[in-house]
C-alpha positions in Angstrom: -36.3 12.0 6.3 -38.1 13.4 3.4 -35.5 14.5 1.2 -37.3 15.2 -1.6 -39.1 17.8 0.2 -35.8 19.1 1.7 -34.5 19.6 -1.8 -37.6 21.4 -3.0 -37.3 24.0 -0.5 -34.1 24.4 -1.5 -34.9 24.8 -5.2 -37.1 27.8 -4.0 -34.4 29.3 -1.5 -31.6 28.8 -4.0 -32.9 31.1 -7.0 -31.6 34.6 -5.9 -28.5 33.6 -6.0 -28.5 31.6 -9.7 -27.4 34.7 -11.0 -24.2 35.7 -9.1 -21.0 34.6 -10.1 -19.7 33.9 -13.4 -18.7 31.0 -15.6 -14.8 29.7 -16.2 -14.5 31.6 -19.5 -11.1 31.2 -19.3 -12.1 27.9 -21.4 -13.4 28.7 -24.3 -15.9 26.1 -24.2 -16.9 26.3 -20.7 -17.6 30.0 -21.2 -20.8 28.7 -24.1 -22.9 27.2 -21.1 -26.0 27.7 -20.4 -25.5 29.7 -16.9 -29.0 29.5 -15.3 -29.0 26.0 -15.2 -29.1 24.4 -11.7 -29.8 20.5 -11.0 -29.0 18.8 -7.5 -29.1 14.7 -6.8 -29.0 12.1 -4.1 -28.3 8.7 -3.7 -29.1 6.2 -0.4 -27.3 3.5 -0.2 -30.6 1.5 -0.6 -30.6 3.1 -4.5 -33.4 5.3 -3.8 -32.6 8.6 -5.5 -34.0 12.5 -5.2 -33.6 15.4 -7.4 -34.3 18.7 -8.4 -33.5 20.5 -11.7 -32.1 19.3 -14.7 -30.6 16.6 -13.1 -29.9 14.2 -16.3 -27.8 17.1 -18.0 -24.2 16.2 -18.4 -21.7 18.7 -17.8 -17.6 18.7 -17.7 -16.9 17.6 -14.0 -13.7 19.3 -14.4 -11.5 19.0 -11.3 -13.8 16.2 -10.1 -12.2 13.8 -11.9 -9.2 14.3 -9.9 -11.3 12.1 -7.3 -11.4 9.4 -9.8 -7.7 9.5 -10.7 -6.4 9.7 -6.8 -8.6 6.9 -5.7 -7.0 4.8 -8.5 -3.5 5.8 -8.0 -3.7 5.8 -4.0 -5.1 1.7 -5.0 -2.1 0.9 -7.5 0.5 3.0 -5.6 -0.4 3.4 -1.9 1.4 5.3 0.7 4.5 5.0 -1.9 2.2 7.9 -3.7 2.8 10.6 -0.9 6.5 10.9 -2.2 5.4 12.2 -5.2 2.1 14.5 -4.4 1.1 15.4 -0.9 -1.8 15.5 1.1 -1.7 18.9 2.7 -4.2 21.8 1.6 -2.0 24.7 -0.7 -3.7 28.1 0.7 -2.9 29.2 -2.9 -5.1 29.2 -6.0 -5.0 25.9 -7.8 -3.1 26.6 -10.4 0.1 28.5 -8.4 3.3 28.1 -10.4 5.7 30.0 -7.1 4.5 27.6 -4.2 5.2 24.3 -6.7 8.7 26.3 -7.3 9.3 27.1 -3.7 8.2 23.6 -2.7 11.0 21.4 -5.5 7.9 20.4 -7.9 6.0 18.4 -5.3 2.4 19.6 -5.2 0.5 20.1 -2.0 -2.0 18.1 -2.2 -3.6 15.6 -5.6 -6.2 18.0 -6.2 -4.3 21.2 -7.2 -4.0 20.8 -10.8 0.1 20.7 -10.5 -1.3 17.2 -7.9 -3.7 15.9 -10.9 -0.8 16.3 -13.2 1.5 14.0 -10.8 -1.1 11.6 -10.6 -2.3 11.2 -14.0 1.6 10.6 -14.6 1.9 7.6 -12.2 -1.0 6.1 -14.1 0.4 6.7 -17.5 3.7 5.1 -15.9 1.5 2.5 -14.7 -0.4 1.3 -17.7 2.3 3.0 -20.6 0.1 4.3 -22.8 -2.1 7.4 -22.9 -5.0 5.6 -24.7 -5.3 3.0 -22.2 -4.6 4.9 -19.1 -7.6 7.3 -20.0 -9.7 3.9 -20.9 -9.0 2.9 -17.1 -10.1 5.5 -15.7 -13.2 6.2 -17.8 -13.9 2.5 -17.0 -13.5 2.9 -13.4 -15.9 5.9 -13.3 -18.7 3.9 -15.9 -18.4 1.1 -13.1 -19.0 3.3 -9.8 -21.6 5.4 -12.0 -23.6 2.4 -12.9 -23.6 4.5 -16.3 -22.4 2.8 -19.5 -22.8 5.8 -21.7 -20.4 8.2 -19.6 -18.1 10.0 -22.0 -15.8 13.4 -22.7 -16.6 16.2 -24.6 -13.9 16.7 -27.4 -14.8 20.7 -27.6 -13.8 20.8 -24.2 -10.9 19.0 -24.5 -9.6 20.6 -27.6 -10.5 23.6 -25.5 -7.8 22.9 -22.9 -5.4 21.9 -25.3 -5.4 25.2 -26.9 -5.3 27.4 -23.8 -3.9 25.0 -21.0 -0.4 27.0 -21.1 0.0 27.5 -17.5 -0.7 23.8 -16.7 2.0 22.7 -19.6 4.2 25.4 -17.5 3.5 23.3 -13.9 4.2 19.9 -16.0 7.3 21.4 -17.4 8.4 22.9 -14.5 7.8 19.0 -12.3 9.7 17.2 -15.3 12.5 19.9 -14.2 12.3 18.7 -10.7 12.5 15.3 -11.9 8.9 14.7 -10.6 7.2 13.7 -13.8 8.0 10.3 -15.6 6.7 10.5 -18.7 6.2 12.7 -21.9 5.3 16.1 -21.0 2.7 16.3 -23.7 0.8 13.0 -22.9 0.7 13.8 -19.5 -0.8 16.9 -19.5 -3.4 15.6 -22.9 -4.6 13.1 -20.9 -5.4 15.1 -18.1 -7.5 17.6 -20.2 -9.0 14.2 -21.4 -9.9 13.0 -17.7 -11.3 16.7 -16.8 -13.4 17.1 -20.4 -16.0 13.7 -19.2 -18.7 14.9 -18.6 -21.8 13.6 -16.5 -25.1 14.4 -14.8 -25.4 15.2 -10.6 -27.6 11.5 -10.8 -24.3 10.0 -12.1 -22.0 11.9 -9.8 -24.2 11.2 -7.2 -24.5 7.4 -7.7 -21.0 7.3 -8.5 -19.4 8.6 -5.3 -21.5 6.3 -2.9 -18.0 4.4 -2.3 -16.2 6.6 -0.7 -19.8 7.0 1.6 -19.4 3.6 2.7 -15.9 2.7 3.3 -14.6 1.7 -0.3 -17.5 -0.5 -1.1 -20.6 0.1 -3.2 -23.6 -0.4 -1.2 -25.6 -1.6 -4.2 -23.2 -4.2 -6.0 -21.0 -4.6 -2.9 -18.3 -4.1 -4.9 -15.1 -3.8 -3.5 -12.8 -0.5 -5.1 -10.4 -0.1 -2.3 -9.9 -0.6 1.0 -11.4 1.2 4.2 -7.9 2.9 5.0 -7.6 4.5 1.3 -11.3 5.4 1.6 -10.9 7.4 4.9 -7.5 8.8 2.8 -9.9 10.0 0.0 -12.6 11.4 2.3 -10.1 13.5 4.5 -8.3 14.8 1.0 -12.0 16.1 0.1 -12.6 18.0 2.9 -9.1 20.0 3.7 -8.2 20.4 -0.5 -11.2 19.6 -2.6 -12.5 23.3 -3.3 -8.9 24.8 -3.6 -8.4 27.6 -1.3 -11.9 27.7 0.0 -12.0 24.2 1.1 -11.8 25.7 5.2 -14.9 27.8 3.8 -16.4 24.9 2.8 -15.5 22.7 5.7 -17.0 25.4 8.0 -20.6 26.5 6.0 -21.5 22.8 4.5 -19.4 20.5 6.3 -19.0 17.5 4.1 -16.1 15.9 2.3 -16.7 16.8 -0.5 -14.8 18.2 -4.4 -15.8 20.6 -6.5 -15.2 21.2 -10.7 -14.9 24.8 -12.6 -17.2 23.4 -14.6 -19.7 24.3 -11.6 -20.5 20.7 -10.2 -19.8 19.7 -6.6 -19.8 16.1 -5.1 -20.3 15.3 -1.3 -20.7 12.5 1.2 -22.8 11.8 4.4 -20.9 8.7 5.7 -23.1 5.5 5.9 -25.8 7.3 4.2 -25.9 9.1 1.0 -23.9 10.6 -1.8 -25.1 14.4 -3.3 -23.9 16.0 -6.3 -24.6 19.2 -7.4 -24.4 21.7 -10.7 -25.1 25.0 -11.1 -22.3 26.7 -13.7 -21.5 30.1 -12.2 -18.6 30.2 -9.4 -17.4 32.0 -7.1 -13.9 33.9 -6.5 -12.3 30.9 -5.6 -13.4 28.7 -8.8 -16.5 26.9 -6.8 -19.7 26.8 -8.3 -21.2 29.4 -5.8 -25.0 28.4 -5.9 -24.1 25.1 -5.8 -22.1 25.7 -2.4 -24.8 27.4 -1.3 -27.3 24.6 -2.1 -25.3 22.1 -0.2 -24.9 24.4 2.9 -28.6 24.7 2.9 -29.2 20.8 2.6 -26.8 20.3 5.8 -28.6 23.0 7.5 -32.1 21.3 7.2 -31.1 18.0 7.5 -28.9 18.1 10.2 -26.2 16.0 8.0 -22.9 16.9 8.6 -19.7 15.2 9.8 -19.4 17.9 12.6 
């Protein structure tokens, strides 16, 4: 399959719709990016990689990282992690303060932002200190990435710090339900930390080829965690990763796959590739909306789907 040539064409098809949407300027720093920018990536398994754009721009992957933080918990804690965060999709916007209420302070699913909370907690419980739990998980991602130079933005994370209230209001209101372990505070900076790394689509692309091939990189043939937890990740992906869109997803694109409000989107053809995605302006439901668009387009003309 030429997939250059399948990305060209949708380089062309995908410009009309560049300029719909708008950026998450309810993060100050989020809301300075340049908006036109659009960059798309694949990875084989073979390490042959295709792209389009600007694909070596680094952006904040955002709610990506909630992949990264998940697949390291669900290694450490296993099933014992479903008693803490669930694995059902919310139907609610990501950030819902009544359904965590109504529900006793166990989040839907580990990639609501009231989930990511949870889960960055179990690794701060894990490894007791903030520095070194966010040093694990940079690590981890560096590793899967191939990509020593991966790092966070400290305007973006200062960002969050200074307007994340409603996410200090979903911590507060777990630690009432007894569902958060450690300090309030250091939970939620080190999430702001996880969210504020930033990376390129050939980085999230490379990085996410794992989870394409059953927990095992098919470059290094490193082992990250086992088929089951794999196939645990995968199915997370495609019923929660895009928040209350992720049946909109599943239907139009058709991959696993998570998004970021940052406007990047990862995906997986199992046994195959990895694909990654930026372009900064979203949609209603917080999804970078040429970027879905892109990766619906892809699926169309290659005939890659899980369905």
């Amino acid at each position: 399959m030429n997939y250059q040539k399948i990305l060209e064409e949708i380089e062309e098809e995908i410009e009309p719709f560049l300029c719909e949407g708008k950026v998450a300027d309810y993060i100050p720093a989020l809301a300075k990016v340049d908006a036109d920018q659009f960059a798309m990536s694949i990875t084989l398994f073979d390490g042959r990689t295709f792209s389009i754009g600007e694909s070596d721009q680094k952006f904040s992957i955002q709610s990506i990282s909630k992949v990264f933080t998940f697949t390291k918990a669900l290694k450490i804690f296993s099933s014992k992690l479903y008693t803490r965060v669930g694995k059902e999709p919310s139907g609610n916007p990501f950030n819902s303060l009544v359904q965590l209420e109504y529900e006793n302070g166990i989040p839907r699913n580990p990639f609501i932002n009231a989930g990511a909370i949870v889960t960055t907690d179990t690794l701060l419980a894990h490894y007791k200190e903030k520095a070194e739990t966010f040093d694990r998980i940079l690590s981890f991602i560096r590793d899967i990435s191939g990509s020593e130079g991966i790092t966070y933005d400290k305007e973006v994370w200062h960002s969050e710090l200074e307007h994340g209230f409603r996410n200090l209001a979903l911590a507060n209101m777990m630690k009432s339900f007894d569902n958060l372990e450690c300090d309030v505070q250091e939970v939620v900076e080190t999430y702001f930390k996880h969210c504020s790394i930033t990376m390129s689509t050939k980085e999230l692309s490379r990085a996410m080829l794992f989870l394409a091939n059953h927990g095992v990189d098919p470059i290094t043939n490193m082992k990250y965690v086992s088929p089951h937890q794999a196939k645990r990740v995968n199915a997370v992906m495609l019923t929660c990763g895009h928040y209350d869109a992720s049946g909109d997803f599943a239907f139009h694109v058709g991959l696993p796959g998570k998004s970021g409000v940052g406007g990047g989107i990862v995906a997986i053809v199992p046994r195959l590739l990895s694909i990654s995605v930026f372009s900064p302006r979203l949609n209603s439901w917080g999804n970078s909306l040429a970027g879905t668009k892109a990766l619906e387009l892809f699926t169309n003309k290659s005939g890659l789907s899980i369905f």
